[in-house]
NUSE-319781 format. One record per atom (N, C-alpha, C, CB): residue number from 1; atom name; y, z, x. Coordinates in Angstrom, 2 decimals. Atoms other than C-alpha are relative to their C-alpha. Glycine has a CB too. Example, Ala and Ser with C-alpha at 12.3 -4.5 7.8 and 13.67 -1.06 7.14 Angstrom:
BEGIN
  num  atomo       c2       c3       c1
    1      N    -1.19     0.00     0.89
    1     CA    -4.50     7.80    12.30
    1      C     1.20     0.00     0.90
    1     CB     0.03     1.25    -0.99
    2      N    -1.19    -0.06    -0.82
    2     CA    -1.06     7.14    13.67
    2      C     1.09     0.73    -0.77
    2     CB     0.46    -1.42     0.41
//
This chain:
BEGIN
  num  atomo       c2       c3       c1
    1      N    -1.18     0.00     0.82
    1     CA     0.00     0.00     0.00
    1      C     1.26     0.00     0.88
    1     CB    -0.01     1.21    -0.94
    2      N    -0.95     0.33    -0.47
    2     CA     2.38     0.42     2.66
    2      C     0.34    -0.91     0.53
    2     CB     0.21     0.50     0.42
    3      N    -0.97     1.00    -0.65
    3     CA     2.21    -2.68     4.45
    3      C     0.13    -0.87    -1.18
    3     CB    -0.54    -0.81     1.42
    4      N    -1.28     0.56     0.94
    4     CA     2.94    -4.29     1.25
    4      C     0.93     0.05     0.24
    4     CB     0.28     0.34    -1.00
    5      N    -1.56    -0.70     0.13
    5     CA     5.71    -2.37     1.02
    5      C     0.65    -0.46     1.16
    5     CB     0.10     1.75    -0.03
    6      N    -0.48     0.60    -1.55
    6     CA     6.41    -3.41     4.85
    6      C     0.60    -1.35    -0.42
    6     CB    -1.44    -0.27     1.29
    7      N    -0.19     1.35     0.18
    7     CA     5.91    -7.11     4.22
    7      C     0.94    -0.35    -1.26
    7     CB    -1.34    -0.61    -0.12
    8      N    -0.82     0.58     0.90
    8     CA     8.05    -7.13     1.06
    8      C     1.28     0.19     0.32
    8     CB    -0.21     0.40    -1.22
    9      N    -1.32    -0.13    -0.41
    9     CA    11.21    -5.07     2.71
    9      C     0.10    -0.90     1.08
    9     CB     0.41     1.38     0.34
   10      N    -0.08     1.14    -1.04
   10     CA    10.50    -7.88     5.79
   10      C     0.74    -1.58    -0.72
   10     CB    -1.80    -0.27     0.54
   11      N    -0.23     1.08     0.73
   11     CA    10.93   -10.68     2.95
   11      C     1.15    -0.14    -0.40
   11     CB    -0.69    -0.10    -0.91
   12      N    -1.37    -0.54     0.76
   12     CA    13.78    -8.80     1.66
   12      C     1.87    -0.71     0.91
   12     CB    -0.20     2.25     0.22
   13      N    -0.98     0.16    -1.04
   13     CA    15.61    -8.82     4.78
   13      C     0.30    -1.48     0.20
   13     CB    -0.49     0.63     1.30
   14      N    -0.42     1.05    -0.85
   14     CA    15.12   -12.09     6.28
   14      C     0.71    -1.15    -1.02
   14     CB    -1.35    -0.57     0.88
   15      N    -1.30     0.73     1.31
   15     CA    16.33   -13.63     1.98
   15      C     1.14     0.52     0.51
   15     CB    -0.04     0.55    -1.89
   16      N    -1.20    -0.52     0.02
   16     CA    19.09   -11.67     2.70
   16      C     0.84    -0.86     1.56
   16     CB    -0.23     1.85     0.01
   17      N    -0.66     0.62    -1.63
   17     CA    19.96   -13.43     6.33
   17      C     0.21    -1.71    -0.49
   17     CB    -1.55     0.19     1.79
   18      N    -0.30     1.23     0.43
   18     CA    18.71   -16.71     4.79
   18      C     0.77    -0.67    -0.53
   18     CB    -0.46    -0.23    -0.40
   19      N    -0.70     0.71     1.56
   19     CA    19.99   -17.79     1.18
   19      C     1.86     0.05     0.20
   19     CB    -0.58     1.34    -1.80
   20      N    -1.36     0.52     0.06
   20     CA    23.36   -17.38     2.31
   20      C     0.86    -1.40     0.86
   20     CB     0.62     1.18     0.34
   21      N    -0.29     1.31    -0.66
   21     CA    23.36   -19.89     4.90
   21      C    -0.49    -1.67    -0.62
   21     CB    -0.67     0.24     1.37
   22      N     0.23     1.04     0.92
   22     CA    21.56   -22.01     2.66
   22      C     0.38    -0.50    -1.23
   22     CB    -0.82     0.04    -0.14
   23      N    -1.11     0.46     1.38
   23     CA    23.70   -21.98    -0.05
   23      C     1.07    -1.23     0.38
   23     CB     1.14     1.53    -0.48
   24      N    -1.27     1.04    -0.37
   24     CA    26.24   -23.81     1.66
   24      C    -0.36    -1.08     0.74
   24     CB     1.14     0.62     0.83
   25      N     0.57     1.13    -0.70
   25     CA    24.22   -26.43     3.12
   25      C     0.03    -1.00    -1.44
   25     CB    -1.69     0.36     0.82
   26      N    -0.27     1.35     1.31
   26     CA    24.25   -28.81    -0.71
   26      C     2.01    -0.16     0.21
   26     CB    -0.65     0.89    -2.40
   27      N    -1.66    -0.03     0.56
   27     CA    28.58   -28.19    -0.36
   27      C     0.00    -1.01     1.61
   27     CB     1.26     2.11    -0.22
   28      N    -0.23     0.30    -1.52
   28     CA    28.26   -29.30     3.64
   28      C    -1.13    -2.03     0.09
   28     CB    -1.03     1.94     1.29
   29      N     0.97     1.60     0.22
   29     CA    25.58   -32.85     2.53
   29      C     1.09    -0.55    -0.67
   29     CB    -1.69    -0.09    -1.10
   30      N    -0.79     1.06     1.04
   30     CA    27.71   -33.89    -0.61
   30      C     1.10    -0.42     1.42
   30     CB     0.99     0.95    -1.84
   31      N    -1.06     0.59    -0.41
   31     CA    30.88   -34.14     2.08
   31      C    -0.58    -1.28     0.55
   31     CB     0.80     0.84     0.91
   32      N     1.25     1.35    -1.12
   32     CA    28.25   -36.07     4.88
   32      C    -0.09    -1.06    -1.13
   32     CB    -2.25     0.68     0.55
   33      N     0.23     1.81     1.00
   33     CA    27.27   -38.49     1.85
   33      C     1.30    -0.68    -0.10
   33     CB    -0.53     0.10    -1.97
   34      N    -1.46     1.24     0.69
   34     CA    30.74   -39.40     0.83
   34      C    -0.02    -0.66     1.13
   34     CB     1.91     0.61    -0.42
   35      N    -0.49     0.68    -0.75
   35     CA    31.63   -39.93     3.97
   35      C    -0.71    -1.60     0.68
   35     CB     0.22     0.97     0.78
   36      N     1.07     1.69    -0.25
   36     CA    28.71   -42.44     4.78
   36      C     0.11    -0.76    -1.36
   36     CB    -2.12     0.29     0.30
   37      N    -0.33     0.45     0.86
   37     CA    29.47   -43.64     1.62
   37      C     1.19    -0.85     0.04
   37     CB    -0.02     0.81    -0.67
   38      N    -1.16     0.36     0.19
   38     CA    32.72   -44.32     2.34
   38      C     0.00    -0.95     1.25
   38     CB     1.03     1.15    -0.13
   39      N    -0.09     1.28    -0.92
   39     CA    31.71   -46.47     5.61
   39      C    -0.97    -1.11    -0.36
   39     CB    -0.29     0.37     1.50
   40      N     0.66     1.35     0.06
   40     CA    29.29   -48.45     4.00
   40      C     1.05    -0.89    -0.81
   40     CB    -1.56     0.07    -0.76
   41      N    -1.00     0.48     0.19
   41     CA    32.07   -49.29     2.08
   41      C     1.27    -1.05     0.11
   41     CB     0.02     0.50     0.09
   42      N    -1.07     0.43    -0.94
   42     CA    34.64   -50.13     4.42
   42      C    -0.37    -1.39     0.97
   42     CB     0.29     1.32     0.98
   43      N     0.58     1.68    -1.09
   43     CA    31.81   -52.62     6.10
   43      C     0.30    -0.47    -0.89
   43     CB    -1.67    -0.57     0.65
   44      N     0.06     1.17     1.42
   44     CA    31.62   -53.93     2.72
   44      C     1.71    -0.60     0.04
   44     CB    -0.45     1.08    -2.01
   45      N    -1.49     0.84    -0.07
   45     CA    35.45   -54.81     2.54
   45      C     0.42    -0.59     1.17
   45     CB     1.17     0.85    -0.27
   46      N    -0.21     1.20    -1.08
   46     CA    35.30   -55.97     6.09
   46      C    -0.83    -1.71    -0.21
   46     CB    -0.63     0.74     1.51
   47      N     0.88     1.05     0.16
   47     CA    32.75   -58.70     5.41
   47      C     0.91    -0.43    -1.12
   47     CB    -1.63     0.31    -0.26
   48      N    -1.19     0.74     1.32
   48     CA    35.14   -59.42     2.11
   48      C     1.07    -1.02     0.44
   48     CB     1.05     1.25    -0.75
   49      N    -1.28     0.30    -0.60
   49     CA    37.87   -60.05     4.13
   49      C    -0.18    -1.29     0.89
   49     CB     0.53     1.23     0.86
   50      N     0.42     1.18    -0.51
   50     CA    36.05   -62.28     6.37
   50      C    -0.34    -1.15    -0.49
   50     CB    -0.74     0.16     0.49
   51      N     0.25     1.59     0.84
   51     CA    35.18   -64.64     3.44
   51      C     1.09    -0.28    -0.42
   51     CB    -0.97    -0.15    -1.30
   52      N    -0.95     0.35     0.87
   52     CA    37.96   -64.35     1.44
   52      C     1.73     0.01     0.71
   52     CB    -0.26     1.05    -1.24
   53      N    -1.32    -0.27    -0.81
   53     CA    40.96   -63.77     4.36
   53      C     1.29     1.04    -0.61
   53     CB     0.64    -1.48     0.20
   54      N    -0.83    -1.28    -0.10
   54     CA    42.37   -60.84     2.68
   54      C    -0.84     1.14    -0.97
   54     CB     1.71    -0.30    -0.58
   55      N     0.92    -1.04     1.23
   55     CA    41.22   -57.38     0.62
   55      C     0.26    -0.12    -1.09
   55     CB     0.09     1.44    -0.02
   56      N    -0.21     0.10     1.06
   56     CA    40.96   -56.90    -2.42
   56      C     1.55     0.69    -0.68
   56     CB    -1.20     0.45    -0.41
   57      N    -1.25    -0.79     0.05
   57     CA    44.20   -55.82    -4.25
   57      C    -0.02     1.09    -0.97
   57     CB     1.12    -0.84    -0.32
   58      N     0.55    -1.04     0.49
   58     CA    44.67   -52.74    -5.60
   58      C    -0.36     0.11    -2.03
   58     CB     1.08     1.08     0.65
   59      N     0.23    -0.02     1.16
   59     CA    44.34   -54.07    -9.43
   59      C    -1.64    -0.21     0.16
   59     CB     0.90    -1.01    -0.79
   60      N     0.94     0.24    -0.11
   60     CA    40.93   -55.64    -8.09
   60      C    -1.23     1.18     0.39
   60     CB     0.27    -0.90     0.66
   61      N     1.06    -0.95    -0.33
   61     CA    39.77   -52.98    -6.37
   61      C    -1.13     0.17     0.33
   61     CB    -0.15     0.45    -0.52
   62      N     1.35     0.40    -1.33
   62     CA    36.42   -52.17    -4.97
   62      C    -1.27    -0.53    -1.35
   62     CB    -0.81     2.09     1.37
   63      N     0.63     0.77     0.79
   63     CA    35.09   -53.97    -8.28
   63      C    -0.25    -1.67     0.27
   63     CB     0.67     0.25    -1.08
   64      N    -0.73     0.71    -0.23
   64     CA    35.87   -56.25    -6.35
   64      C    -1.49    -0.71     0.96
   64     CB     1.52     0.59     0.53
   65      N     1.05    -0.20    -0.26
   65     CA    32.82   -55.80    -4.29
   65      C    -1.45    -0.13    -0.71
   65     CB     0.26     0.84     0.28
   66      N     0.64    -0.07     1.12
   66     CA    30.55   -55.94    -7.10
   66      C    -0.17    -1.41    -0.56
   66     CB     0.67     0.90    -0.86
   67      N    -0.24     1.69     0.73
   67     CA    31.66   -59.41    -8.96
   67      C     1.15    -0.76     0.47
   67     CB     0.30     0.00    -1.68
   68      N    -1.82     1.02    -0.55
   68     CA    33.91   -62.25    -7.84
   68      C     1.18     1.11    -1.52
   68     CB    -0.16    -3.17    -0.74
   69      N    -1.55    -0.31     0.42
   69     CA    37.66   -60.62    -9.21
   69      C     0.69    -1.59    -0.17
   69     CB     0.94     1.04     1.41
   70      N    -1.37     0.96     0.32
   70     CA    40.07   -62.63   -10.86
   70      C     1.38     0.50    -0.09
   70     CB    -0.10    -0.62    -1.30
   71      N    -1.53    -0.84     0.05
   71     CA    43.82   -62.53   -10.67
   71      C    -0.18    -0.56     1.73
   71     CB     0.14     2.32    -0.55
   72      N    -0.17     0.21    -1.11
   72     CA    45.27   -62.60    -7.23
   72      C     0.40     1.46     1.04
   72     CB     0.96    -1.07    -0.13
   73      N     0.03     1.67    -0.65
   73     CA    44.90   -63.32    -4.48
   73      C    -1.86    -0.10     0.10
   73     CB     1.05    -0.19     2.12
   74      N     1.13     0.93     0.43
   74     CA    42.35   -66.07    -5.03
   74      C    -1.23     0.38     0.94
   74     CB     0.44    -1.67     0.15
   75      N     1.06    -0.55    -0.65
   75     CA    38.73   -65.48    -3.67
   75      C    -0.87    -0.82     0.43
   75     CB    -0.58     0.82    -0.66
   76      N     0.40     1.15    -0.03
   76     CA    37.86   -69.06    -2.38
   76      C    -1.50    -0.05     0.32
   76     CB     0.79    -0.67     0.83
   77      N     1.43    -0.06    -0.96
   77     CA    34.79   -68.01    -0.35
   77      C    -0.90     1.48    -0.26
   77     CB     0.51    -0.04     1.88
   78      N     0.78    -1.35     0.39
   78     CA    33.54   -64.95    -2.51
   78      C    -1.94    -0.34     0.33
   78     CB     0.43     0.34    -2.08
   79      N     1.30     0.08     0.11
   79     CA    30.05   -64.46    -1.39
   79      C    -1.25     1.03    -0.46
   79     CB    -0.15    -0.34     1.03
   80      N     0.69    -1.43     0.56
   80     CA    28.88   -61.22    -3.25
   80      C    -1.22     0.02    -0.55
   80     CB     0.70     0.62    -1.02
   81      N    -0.57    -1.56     0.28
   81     CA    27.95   -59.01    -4.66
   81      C     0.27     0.42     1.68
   81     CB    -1.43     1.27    -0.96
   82      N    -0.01    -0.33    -0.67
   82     CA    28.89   -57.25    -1.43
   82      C    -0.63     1.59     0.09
   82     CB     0.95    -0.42     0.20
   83      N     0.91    -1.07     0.25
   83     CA    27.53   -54.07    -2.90
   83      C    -0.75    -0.34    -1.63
   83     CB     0.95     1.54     0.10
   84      N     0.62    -0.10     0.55
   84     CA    25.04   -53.65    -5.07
   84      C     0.41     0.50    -1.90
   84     CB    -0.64     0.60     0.91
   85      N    -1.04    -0.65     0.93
   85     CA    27.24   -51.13    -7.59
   85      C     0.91     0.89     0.08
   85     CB    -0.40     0.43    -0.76
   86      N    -1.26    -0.98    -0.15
   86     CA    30.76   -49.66    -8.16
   86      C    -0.76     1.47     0.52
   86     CB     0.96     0.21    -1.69
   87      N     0.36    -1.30    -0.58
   87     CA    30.05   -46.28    -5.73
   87      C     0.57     1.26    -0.59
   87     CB     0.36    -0.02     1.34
   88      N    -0.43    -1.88     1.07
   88     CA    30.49   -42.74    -7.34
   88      C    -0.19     0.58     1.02
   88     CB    -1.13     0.89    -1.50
   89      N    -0.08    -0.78    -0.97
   89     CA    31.17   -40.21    -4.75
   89      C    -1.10     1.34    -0.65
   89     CB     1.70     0.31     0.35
   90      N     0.77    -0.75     0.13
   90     CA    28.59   -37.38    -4.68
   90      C     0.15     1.17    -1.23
   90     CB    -0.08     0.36     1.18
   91      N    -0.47    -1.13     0.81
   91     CA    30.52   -35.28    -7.14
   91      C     0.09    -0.79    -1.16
   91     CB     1.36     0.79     0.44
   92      N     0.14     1.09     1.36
   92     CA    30.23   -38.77    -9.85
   92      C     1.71    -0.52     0.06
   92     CB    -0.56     1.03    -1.95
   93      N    -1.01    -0.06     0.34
   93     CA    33.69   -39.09    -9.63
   93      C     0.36    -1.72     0.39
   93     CB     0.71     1.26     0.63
   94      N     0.10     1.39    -0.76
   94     CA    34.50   -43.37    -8.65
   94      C     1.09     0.36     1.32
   94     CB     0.59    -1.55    -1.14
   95      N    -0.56     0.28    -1.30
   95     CA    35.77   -43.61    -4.83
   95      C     1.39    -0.77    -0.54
   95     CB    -1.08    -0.97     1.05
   96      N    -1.36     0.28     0.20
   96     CA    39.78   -44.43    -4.72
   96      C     0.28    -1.18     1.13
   96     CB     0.95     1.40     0.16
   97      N    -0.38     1.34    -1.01
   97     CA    41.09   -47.70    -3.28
   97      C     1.34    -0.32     0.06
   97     CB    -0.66    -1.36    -0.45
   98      N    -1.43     0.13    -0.09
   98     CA    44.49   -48.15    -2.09
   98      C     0.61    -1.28     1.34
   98     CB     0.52     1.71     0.35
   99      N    -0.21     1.03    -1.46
   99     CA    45.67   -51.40    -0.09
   99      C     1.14    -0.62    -0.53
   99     CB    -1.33    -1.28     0.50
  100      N     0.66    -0.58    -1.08
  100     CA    47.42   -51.21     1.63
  100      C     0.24     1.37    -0.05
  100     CB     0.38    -0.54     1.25
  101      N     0.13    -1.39    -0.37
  101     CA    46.54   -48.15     2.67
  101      C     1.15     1.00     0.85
  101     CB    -1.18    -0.06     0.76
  102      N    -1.32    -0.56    -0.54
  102     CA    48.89   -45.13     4.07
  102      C    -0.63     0.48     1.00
  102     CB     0.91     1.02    -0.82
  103      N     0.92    -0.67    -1.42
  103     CA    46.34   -44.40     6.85
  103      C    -0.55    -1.32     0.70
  103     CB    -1.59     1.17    -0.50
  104      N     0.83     0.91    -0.74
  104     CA    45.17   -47.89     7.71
  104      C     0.34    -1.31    -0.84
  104     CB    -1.66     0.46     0.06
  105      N    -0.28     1.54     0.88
  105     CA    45.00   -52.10     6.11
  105      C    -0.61     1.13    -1.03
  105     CB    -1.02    -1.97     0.42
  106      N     0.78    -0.73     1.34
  106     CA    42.89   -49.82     3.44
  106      C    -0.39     1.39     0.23
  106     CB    -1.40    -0.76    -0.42
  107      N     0.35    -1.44     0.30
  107     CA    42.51   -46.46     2.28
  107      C    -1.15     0.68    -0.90
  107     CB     1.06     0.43    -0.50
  108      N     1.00     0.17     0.97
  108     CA    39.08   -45.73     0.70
  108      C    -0.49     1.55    -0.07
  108     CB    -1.19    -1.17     0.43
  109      N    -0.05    -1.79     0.57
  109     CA    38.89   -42.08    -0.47
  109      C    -0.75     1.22    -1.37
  109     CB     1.47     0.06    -0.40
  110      N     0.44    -0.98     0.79
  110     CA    37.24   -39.12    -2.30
  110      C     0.84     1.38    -0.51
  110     CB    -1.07     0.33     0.67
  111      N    -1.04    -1.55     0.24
  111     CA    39.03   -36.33    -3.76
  111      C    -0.98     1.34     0.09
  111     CB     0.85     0.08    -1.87
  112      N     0.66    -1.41    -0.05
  112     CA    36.01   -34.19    -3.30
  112      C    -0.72     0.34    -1.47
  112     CB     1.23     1.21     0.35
  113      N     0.39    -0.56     1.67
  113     CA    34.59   -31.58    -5.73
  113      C     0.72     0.16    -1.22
  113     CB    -0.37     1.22    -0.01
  114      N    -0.83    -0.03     1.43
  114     CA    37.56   -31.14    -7.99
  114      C     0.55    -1.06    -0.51
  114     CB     1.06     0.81    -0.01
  115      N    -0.17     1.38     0.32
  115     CA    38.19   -34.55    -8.19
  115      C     1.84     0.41     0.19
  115     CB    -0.82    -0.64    -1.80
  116      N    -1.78     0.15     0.25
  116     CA    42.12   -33.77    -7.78
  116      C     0.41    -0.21     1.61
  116     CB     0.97     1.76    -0.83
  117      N    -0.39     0.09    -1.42
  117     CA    44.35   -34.57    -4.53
  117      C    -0.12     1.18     0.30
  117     CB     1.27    -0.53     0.38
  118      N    -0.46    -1.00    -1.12
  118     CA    44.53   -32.28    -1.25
  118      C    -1.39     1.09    -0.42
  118     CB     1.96     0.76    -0.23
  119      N     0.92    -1.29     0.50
  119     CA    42.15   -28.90    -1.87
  119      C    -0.40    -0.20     1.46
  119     CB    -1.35    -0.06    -1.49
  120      N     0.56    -0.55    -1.62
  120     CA    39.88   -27.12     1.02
  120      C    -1.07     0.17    -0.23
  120     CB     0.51     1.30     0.75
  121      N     1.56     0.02    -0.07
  121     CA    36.06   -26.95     1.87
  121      C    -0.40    -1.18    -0.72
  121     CB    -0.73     1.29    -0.64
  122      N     0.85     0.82     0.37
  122     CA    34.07   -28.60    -0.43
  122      C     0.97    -1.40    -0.67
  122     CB    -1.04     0.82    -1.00
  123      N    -1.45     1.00     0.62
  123     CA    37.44   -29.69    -2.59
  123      C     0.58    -1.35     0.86
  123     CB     1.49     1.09    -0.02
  124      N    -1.14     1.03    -0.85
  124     CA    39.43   -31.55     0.36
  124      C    -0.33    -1.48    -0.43
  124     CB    -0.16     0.09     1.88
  125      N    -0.17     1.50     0.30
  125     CA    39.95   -34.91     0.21
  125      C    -0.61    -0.50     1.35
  125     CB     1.69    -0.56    -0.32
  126      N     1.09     0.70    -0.93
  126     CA    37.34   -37.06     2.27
  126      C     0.71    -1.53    -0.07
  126     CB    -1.85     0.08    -0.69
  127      N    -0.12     1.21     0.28
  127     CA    38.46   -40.33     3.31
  127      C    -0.07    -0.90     1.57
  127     CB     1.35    -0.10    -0.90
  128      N    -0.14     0.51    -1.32
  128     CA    38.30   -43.46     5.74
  128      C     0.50     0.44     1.19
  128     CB     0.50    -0.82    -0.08
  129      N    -1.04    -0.31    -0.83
  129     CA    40.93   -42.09     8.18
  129      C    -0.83     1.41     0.70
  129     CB     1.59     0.24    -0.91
  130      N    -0.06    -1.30    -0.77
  130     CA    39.24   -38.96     8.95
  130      C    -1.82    -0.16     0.58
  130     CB     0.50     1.67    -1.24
  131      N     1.10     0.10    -0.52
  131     CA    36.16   -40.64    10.09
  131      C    -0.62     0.36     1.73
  131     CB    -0.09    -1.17    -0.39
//
């Protein structure tokens, strides 16, 4: 009966050392995904650019990626889909496209878990620029 009792305050302890470091390992992946998310992305609008000689604009957007866009500017040499489907950042929320961009030719961005600008940890804002 006691080394039960041993082996269960042993179990006790080492949950107690564990589960907290492992809690925060799903908040510390979702960022990692966006962010690879956000460069497969960014190939994807490079290869765009290379057919079509410029990005998409920001009415087109990264739908843009998806199905030839209409409207301008024209897409003479669309050879898509370039992705598969419009990307949802780990939190569902759709990835933000801004061109041009205030960090680069394009700005391709997550707002995170609260889906709103700026915030910290899991919240912050994930984007191309801070690759």
């Amino acid at each position: 009966m006691i080394e039960i009792l041993v082996v269960v305050v042993i179990l006790g302890i080492l949950a107690a050392i564990v589960v907290p470091r492992v809690m925060e390992r799903p908040g510390e992946a979702r960022v990692t995904r966006a962010r690879q998310d956000i460069q497969g992305v960014v190939t994807a609008l490079s290869l765009y650019k290379l057919d079509n000689f410029s990005y998409p604009s920001n009415e087109q957007g990264l739908d843009a990626l998806v199905g030839k866009p209409s409207g301008a500017p024209d897409t003479p040499n669309w050879k898509g889909p370039y992705l598969d489907r419009a990307p949802k950042d780990p939190w569902g929320h759709p990835y933000q496209y801004q061109q041009p961009g205030q960090h680069g030719p394009v700005d391709v961005y997550s707002y995170g878990a609260d889906g709103k600008p700026g915030g910290e940890g899991e919240a912050a804002d994930v984007g191309n620029w801070d690759q």
